[in-house]
N, CA, C and O of each residue as an XYZ file, in Angstrom:
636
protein
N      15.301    -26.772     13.967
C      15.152    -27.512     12.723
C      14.038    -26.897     11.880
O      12.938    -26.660     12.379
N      14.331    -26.632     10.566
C      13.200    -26.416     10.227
C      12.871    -27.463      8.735
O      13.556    -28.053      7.900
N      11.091    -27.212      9.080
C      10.258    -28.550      8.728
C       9.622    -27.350      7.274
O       9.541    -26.131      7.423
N       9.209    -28.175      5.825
C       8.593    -27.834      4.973
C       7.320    -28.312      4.870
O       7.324    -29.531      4.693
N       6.513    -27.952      4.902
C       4.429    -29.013      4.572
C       3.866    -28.026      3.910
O       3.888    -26.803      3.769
N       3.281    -29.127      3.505
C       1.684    -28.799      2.850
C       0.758    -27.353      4.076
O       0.439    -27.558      5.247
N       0.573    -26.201      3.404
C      -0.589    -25.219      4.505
C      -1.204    -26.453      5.240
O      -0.921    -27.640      5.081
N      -2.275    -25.783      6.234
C      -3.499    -25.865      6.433
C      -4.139    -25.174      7.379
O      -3.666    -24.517      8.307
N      -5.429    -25.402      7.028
C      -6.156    -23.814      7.426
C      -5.840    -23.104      9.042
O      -6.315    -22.025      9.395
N      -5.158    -23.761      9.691
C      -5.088    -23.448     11.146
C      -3.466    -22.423     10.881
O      -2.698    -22.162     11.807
N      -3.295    -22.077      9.729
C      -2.125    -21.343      9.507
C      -2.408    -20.108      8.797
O      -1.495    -19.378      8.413
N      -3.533    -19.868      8.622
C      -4.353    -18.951      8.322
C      -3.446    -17.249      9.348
O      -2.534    -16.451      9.133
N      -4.279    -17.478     10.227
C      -3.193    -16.105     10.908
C      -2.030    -16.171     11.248
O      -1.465    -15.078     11.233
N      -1.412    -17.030     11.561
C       0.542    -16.843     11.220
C       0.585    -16.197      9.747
O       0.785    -14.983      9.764
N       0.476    -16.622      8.821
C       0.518    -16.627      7.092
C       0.099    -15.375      7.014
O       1.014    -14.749      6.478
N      -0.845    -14.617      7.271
C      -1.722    -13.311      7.536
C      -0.783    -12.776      7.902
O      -0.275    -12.177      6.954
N       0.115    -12.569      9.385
C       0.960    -11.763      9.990
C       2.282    -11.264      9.131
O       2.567    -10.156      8.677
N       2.975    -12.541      9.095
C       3.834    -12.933      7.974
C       3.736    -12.024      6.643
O       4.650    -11.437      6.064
N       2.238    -12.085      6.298
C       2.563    -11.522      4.361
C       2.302    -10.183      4.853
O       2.574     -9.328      4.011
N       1.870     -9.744      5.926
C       1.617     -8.297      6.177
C       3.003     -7.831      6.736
O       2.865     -6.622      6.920
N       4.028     -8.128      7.028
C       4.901     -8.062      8.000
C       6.177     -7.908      6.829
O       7.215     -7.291      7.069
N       5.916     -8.512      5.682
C       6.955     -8.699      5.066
C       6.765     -7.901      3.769
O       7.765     -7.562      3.135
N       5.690     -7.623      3.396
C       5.376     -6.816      2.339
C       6.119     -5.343      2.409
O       6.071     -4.681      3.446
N       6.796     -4.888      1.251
C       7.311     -3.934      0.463
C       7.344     -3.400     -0.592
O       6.753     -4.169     -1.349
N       7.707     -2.443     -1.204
C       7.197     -1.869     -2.862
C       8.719     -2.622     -3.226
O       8.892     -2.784     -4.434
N       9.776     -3.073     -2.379
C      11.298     -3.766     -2.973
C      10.507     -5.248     -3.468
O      10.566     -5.591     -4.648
N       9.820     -6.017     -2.511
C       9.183     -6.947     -3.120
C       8.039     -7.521     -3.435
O       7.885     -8.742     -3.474
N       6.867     -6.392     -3.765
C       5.606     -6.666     -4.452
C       5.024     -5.550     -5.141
O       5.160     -4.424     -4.661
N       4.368     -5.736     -6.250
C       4.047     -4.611     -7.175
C       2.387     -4.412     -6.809
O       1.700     -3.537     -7.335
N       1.904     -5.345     -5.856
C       0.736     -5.388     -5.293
C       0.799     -4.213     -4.459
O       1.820     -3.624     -4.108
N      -0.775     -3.845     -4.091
C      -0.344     -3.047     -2.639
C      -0.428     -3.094     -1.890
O      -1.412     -3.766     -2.198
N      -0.433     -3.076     -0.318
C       0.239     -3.487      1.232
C      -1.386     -4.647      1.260
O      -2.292     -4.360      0.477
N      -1.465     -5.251      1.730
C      -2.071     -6.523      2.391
C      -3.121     -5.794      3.411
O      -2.684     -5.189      4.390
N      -4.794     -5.890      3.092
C      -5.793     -4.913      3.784
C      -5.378     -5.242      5.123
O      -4.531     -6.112      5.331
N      -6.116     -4.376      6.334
C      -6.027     -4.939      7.373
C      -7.639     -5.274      7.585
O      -8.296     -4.816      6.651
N      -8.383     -5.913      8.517
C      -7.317     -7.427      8.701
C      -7.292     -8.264      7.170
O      -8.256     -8.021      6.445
N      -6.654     -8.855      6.845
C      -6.237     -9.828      5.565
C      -6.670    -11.305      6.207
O      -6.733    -11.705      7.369
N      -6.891    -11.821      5.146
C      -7.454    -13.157      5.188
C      -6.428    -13.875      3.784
O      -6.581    -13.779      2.566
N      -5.322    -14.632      4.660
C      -4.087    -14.619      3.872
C      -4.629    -15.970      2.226
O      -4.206    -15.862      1.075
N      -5.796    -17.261      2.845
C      -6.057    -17.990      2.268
C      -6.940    -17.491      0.927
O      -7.036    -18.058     -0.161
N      -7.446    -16.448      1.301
C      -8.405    -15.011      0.141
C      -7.772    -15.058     -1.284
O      -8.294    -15.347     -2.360
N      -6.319    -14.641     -0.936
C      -5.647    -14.718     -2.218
C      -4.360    -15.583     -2.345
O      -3.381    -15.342     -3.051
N      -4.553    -16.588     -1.557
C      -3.349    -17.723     -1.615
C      -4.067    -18.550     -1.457
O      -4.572    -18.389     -0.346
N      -4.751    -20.083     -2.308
C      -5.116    -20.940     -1.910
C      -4.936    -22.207     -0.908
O      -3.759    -22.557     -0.995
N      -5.428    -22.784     -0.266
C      -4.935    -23.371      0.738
C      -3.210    -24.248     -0.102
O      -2.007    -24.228      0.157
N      -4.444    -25.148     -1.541
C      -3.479    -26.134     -2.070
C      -2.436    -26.151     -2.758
O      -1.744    -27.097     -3.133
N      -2.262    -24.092     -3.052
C      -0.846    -23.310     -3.780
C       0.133    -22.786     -2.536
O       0.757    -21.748     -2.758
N       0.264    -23.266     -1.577
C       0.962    -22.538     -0.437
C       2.061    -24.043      0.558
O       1.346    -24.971      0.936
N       2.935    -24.124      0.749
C       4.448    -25.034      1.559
C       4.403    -23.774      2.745
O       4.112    -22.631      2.392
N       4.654    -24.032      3.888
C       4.830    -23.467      5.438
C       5.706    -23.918      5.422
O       5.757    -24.975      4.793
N       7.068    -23.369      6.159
C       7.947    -23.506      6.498
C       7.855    -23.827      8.369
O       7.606    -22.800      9.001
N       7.956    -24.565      8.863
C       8.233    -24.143     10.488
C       9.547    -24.236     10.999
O      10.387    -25.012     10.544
N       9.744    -23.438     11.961
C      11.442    -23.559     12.357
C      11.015    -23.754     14.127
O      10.589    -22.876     14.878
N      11.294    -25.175     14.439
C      10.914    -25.450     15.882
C       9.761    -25.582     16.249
O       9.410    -25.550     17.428
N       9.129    -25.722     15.425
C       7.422    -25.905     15.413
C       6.439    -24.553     15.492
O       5.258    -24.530     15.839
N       7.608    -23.000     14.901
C       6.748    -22.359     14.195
C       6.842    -21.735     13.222
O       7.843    -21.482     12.553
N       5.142    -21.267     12.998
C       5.187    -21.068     11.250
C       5.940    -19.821     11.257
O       5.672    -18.746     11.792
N       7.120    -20.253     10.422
C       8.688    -19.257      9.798
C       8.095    -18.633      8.278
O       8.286    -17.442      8.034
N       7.574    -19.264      7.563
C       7.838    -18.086      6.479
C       6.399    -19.263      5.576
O       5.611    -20.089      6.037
N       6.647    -18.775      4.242
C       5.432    -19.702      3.260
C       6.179    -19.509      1.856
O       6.991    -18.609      1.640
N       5.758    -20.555      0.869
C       5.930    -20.453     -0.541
C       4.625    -20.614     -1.248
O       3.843    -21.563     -1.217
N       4.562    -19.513     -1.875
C       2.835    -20.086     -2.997
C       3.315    -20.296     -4.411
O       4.129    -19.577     -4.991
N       2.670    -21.449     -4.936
C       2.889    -21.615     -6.271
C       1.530    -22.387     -6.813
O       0.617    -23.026     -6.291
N       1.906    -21.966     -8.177
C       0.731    -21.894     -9.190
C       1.342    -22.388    -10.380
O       2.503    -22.140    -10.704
N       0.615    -23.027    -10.966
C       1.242    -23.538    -12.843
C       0.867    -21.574    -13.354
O       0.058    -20.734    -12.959
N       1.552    -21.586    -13.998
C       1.479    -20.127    -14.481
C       0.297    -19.798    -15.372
O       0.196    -18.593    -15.601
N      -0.516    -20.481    -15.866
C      -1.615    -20.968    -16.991
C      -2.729    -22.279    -16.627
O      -2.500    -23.365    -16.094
N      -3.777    -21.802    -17.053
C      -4.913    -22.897    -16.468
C      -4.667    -23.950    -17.714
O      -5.327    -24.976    -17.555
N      -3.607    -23.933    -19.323
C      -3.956    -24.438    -20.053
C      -2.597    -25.713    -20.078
O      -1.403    -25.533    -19.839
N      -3.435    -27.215    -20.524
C      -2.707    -28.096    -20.223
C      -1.103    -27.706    -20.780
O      -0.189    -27.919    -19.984
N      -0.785    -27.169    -22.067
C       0.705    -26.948    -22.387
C       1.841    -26.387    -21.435
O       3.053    -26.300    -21.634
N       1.271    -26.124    -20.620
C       2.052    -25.169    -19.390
C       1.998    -26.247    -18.185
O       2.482    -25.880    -17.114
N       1.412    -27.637    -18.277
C       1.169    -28.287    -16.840
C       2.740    -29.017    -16.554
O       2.893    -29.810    -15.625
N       3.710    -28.681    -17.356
C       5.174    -28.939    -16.503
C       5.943    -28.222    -15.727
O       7.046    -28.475    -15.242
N       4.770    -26.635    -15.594
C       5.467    -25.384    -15.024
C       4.573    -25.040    -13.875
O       3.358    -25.045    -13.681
N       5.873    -24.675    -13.045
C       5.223    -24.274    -11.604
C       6.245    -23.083    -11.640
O       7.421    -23.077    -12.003
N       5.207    -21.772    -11.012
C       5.837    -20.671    -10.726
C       5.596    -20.158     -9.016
O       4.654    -20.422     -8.270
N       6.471    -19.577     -8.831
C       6.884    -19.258     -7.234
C       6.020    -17.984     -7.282
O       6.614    -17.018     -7.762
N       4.996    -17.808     -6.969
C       3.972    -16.412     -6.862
C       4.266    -15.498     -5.443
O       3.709    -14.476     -5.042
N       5.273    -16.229     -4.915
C       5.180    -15.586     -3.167
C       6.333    -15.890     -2.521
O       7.104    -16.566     -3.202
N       6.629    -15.671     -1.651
C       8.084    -16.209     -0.578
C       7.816    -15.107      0.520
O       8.000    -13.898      0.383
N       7.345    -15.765      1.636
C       7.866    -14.957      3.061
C       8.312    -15.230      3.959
O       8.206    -16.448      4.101
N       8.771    -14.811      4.690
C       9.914    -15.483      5.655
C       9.715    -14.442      7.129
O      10.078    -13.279      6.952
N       9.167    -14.787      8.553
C       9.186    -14.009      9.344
C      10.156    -13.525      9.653
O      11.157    -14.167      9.972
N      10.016    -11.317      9.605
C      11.433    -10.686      9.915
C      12.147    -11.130     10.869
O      13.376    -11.199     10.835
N      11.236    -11.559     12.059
C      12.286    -12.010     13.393
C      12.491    -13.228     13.351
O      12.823    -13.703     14.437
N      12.394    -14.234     12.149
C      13.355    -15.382     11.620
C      14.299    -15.135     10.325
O      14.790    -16.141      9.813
N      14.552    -14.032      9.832
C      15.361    -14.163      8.665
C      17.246    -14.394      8.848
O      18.240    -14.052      9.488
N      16.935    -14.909      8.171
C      18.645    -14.992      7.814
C      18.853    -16.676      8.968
O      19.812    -16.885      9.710
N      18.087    -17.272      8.838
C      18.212    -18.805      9.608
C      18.087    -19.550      8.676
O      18.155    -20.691      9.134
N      17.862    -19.593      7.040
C      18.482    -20.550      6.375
C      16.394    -21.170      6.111
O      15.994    -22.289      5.791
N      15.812    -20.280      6.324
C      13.849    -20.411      6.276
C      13.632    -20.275      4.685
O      13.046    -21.167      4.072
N      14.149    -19.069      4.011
C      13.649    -18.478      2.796
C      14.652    -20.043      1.863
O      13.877    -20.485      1.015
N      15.389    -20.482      1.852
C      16.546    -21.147      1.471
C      15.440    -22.949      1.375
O      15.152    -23.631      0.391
N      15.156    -23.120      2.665
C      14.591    -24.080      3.013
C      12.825    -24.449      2.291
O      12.285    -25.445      1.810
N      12.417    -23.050      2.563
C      11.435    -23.039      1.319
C      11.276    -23.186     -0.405
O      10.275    -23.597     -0.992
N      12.436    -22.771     -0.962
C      12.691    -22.439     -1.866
C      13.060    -24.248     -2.765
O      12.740    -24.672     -3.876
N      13.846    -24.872     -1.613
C      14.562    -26.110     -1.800
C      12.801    -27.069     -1.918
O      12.417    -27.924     -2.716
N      12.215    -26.508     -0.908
C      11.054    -27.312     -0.554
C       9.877    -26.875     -1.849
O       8.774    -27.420     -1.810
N      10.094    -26.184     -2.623
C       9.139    -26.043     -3.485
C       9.842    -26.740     -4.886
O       9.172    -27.264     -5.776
N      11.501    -26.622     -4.891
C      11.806    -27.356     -6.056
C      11.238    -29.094     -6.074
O      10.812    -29.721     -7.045
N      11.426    -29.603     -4.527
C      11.051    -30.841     -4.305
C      10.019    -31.176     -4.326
O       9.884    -32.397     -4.401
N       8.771    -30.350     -4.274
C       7.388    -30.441     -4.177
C       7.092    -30.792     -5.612
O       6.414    -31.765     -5.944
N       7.929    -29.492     -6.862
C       7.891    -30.160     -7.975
C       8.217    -31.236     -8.325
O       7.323    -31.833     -8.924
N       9.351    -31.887     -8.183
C      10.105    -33.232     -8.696
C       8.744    -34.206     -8.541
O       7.973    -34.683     -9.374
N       8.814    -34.267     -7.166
C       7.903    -35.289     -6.824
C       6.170    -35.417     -7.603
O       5.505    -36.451     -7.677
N       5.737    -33.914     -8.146
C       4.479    -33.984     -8.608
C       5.046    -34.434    -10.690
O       4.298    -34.616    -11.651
N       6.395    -34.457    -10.636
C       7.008    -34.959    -12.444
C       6.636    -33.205    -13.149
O       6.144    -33.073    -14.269
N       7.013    -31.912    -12.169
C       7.300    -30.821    -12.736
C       8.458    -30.806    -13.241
O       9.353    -31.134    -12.462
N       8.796    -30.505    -14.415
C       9.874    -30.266    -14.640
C      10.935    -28.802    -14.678
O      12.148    -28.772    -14.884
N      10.053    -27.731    -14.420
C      10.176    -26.193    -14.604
C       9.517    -26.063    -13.393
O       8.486    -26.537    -12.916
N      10.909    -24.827    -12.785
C       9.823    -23.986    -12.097
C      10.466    -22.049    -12.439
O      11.528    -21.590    -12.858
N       9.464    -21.573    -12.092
C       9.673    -20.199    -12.644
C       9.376    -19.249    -11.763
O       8.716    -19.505    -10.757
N       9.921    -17.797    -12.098
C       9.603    -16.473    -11.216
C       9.633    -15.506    -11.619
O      10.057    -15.402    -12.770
N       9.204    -14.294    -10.895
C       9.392    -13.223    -11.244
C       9.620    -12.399    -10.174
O       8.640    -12.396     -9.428
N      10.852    -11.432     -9.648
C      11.091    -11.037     -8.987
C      11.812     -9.492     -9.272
O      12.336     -9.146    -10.331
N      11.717     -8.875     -8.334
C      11.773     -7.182     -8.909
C      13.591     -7.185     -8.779
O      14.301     -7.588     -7.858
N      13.897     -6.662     -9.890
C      15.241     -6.511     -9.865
C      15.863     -5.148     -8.399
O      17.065     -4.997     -8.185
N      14.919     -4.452     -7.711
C      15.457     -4.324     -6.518
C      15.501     -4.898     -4.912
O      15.771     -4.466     -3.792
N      15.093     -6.052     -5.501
C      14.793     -7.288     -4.339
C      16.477     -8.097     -4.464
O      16.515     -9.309     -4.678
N      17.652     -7.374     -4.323
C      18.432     -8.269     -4.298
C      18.852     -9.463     -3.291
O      19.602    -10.376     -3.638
N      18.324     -9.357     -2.099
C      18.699    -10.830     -1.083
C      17.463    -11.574     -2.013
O      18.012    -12.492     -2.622
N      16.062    -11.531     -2.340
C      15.446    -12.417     -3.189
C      16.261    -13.422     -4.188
O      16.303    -14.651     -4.232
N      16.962    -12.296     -5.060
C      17.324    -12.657     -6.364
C      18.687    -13.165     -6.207
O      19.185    -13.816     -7.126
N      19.600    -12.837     -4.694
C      20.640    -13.694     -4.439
C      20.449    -14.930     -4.031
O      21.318    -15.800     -3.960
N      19.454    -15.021     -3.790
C      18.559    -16.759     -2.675
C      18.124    -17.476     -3.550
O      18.146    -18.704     -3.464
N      17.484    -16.600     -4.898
C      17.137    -17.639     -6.014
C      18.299    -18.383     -6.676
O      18.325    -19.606     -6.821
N      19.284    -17.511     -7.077
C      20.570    -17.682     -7.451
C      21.288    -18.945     -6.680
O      21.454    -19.858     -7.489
N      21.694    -19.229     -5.563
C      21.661    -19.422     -4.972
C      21.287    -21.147     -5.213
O      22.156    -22.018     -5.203
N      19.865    -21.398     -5.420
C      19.387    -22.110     -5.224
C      19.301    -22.952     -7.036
O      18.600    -23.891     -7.413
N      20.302    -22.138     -7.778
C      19.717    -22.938     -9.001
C      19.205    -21.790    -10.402
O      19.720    -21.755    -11.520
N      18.088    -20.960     -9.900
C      17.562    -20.371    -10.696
C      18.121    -19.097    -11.684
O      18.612    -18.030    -11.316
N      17.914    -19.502    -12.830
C      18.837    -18.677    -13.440
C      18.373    -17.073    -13.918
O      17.238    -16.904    -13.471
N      18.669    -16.283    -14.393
C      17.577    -15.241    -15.219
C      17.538    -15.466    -16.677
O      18.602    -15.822    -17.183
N      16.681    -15.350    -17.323
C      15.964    -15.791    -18.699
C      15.358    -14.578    -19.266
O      14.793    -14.540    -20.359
N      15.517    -13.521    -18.406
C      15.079    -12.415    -19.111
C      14.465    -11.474    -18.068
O      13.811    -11.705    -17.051
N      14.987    -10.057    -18.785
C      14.398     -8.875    -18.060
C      13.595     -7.914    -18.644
O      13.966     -7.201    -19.576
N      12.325     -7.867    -18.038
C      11.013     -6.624    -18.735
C      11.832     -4.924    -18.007
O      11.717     -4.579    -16.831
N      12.266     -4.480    -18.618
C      12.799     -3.441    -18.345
C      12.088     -2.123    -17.925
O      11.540     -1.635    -18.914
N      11.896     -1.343    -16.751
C      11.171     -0.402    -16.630
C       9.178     -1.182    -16.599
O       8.135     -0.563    -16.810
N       9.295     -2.098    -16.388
C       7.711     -2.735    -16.590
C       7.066     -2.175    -15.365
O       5.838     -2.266    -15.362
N       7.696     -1.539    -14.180
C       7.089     -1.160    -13.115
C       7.289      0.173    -12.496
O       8.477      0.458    -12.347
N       6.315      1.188    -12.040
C       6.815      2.290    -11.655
C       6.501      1.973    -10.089
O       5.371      1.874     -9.612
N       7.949      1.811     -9.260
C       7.227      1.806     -8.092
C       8.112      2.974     -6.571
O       9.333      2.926     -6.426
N       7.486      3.612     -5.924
C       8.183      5.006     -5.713
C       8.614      5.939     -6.195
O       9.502      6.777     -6.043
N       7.966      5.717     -6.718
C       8.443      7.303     -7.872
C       9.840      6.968     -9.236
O      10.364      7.854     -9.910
N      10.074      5.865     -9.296
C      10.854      5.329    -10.039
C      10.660      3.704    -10.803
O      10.077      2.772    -10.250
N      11.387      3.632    -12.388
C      10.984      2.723    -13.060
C      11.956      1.707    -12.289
O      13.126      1.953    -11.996
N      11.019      0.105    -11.917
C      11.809     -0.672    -11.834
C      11.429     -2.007    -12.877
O      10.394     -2.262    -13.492
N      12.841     -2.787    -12.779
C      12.838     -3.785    -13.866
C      12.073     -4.725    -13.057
O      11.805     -4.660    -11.857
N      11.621     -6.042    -14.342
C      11.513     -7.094    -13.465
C      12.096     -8.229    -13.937
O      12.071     -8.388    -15.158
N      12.540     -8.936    -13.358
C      13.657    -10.169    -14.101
C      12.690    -11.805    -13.864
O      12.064    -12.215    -12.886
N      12.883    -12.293    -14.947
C      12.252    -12.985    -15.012
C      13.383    -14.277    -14.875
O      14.426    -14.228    -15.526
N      13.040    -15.584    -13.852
C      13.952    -16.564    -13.230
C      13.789    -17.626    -13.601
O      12.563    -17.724    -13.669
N      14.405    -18.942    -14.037
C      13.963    -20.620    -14.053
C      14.913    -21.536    -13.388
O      16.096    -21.270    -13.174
N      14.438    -22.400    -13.143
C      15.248    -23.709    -12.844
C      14.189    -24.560    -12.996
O      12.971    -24.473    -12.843
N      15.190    -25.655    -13.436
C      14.808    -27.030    -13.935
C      15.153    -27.932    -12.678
O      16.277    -28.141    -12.222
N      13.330    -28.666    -11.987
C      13.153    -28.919    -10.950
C      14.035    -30.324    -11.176
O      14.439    -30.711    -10.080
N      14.400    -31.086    -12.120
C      14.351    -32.608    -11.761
C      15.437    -32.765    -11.695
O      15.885    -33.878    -11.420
């Protein structure tokens, strides 16, 4: 079964393993996760949903209002999605994704948003998937391997 919650700090190194484990130039324009990483450093405890599947930590969602300024406080954007390799494809990334639209409803978000690299296609099929539509693509906005990639920009309307 898997369970959606709120982080907390005792998830600190699962979450660590996880974003190091799952990181790629297909899905982050960041670069690889230092070693050792201190996953809460740049994910706050209170922007991050754990996924567990059987009582363990399977994957994480981080989200953030996209803007510190009140006009933007109906928008929540998906800054992250990981899913442990030796749990994928169990229905974790799916379960998170569902669990962050609901996290919105319940806080009266009405938007939630993304940005995901147009060569991340199981990403951008899971968003799909789940609702989220594309609203627009920055074309060539990223050079990553030696080649320009797009980035597509995603929404769904949480309520």
């Amino acid at each position: 079964m898997i369970a959606v919650r709120p982080a907390r700090p005792e998830d600190e190194e699962p979450l660590s393993v996880i974003d190091a484990a799952t990181w790629t130039t297909s899905s982050s324009i960041a670069p690889p996760p230092p070693e050792p990483t201190s996953f809460f450093a740049h994910a706050p405890l209170a922007e991050v949903l754990v996924a567990e599947l059987d009582g363990t930590v399977a994957g994480y969602v981080r989200l953030a209002h996209p803007t510190p300024f009140p006009s933007s406080r109906h928008v929540l954007q998906i800054r992250g999605l990981g899913v442990d390799p030796a749990l994928q494809r169990r229905g974790v990334g799916r379960a998170l994704v569902e669990g962050a639209l609901a996290h919105a409803r319940e806080r009266g978000i009405r938007r939630v948003t993304l940005r995901v690299l147009a060569t991340n296609d199981r990403a951008r099929a899971l968003y799909a998937s789940c609702g989220f539509e594309v609203e627009g693509v920055l074309r060539g906005e990223f050079r990553l391997d030696g080649r320009d990639v797009d980035d597509v920009l995603m929404a769904c309307t949480s309520a």
